[in-house]
N, C-alpha and C positions, 0 to 999 in steps of 0.2 A: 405685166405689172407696171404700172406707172412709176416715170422717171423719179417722182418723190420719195415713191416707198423704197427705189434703189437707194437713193441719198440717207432717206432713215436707217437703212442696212448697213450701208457704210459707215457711217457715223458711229452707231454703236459698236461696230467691229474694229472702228479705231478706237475705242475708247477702250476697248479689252485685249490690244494687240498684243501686248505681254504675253498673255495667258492663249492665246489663240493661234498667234504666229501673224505675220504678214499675207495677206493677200490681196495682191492686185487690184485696184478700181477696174480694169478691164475684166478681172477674173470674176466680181459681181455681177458687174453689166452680163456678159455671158453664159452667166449662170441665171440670170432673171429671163432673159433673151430666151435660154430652154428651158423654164419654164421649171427650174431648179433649187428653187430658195419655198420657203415656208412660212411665213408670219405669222406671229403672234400679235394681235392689233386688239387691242382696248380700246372700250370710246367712257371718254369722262364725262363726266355729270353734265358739262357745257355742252356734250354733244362732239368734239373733237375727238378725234381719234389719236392714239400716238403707237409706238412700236415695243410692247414688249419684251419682244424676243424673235430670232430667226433662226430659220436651220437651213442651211445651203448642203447640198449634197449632189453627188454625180455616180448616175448609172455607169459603170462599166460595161465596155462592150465582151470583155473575155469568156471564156467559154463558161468558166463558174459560177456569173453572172449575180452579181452584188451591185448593191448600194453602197457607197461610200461616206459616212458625213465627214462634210470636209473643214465646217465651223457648223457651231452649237450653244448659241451665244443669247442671255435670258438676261433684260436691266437689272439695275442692282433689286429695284425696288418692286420688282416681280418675281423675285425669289423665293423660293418655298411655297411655291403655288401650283405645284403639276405643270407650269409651261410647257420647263421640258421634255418630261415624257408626254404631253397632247403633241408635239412639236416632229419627236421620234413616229408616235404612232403617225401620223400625216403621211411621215415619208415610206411607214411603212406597206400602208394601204396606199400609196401612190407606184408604188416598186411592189406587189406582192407576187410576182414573179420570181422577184430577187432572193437573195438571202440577207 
């Protein structure tokens, strides 16, 4: 994932940190790094892309073997549009091993 789409992750995950909780700028990077975040990316009329929504989540290694999401974070202004569950399904078809 390119270092931009991290920053756009960021970005929004600061803007929702109330409801979200804190998490690490390191804790993104490492989660893009495995290849653990999800996007939601829309390209406007101009042709631009921007970000409207992310799912960050981490495979557990335990024996039970799960998915975790760990943030679950949709702009304001893409709400009520299925993001989120295209966002869920993503991770689920990327972890279908998991539970």
């Amino acid at each position: 994932m390119p270092p931009w789409w991290v920053e756009k992750v960021i970005e929004l995950g600061d803007k929702h940190r109330n409801k979200l909780g804190h998490l690490p700028f390191a804790g993104f990077y490492a989660a893009a790094e495995s290849h653990n975040i999800v996007l939601a990316v829309r390209t406007q009329p101009d042709g631009s892309e921007d970000l409207a929504g992310y799912c960050l989540y981490a495979p557990t290694v335990r024996a039970d073997r799960y998915a975790r999401l760990a943030h679950l974070c949709v702009a304001e202004d893409a709400r009520g549009q299925g993001v989120a569950g295209r966002l869920v399904d993503v991770v689920m078809d990327r972890c279908a091993d998991r539970q």
